[in-house]
N, C-alpha and C positions, 0 to 999 in steps of 0.2 A: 647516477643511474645509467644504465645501458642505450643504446638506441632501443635493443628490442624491449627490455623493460619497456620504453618508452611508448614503444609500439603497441603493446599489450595493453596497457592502460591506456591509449587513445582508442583501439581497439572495445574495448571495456565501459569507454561511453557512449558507445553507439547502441543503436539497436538491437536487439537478440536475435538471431535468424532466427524463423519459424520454421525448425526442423529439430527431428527426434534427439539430437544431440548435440542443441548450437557450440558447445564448447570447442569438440572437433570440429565443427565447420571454421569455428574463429580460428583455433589454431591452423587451421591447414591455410586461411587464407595468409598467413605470418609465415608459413612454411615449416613451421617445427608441429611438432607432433601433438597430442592432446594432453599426456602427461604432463609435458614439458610446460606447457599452460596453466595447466593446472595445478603443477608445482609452484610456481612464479604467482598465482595469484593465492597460494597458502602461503608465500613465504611475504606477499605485501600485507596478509593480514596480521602476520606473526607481526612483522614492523610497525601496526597500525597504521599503514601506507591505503588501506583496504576497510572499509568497516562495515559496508553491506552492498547488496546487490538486489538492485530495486526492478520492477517493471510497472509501467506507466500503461494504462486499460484508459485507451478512448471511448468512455462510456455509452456516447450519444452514438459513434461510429458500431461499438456491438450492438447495438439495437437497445440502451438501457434507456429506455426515454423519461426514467422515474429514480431520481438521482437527490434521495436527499440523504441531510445532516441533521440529525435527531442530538440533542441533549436533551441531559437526563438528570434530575437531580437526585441522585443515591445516599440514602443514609451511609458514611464510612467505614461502618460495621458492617456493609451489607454488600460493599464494590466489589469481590472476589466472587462471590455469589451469582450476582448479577452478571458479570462481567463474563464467565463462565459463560451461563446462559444465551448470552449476544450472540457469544463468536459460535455458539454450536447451529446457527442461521446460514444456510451458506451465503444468503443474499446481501450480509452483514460485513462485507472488504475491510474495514477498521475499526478498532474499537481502543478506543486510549482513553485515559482522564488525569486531568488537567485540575490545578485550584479553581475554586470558587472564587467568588465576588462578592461584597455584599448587592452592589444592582446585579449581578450573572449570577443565581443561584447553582448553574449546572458543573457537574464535574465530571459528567460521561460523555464521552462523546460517541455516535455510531454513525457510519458514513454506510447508507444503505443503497441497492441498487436493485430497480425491477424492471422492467418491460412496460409497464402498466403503472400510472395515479391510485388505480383502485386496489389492484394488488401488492403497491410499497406500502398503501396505508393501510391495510387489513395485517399485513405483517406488522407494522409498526404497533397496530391497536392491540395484535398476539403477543409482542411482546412486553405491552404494557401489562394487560391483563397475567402473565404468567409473572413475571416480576413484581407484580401487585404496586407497581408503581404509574401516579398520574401525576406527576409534575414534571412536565415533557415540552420541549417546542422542535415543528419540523422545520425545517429551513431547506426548500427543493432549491436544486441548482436551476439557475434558468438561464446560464450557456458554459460553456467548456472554457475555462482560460487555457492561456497558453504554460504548457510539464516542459520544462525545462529543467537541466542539473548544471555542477559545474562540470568545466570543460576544463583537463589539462594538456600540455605538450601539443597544444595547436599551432602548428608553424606556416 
């Protein structure tokens, strides 16, 4: 790898500015141009050097003081459906499913976030009632751990 490779992907695990077009601002702080940037991180996906590009939402810091993790136990005939359904929530940040268990019946999972106890759980309740499904547990967060990823070319 290059140094600037190098640079790019250290660059890559930091934070995203919070401006209209972090990519240019990352490249200009690299010195090369946006393109150029944005050439080099299609061409790390091409090599599957690259395989996504995540942002981490301090929940408690936006103001989400109502931070739970709902499982769901969905017929399998019926998780495209549902599942569908979840993510049309804007308040619904994840929705993935996972095997079952025989003691963990659930295989949906939905990471929900509100402002309010009484308004995550009137949505939760909305989306039980619309999915016609009640075999459910909420699981609120009750503190933030520590969003970490890997770090590479840390010198």
């Amino acid at each position: 790898m290059t140094e600037l490779e190098k640079a790019i992907i250290r660059r890559l695990q930091e934070d995203l500015p919070l401006v209209k077009e972090p990519y240019k601002h990352m490249a200009a702080e690299l010195g090369i141009s946006e393109q150029e940037f944005l050439d080099k991180m299609s061409s790390f996906k091409e090599q599957k050097m690259l395989r996504r590009i995540g942002a981490i939402l301090h929940h408690r810091t936006a103001g989400f003081e109502a931070n739970a993790m709902v499982v769901w136990k969905v017929p399998q005939q019926r998780v495209a459906e549902v599942t569908e359904l979840m993510i049309s929530f804007r308040e619904v940040s994840h929705c993935y499913e996972r095997q079952s268990l025989p003691e963990w019946p659930y295989n949906i999972y939905t990471m929900i976030h509100s402002t309010h106890f009484e308004t995550c759980g009137a949505l939760i309740k909305q989306i039980a009632d619309l999915t016609h499904l009640d075999h459910y547990e909420i699981l609120y967060s009750t503190k933030e751990l520590k969003k970490s990823s890997m770090k590479y070319f840390c010198e």
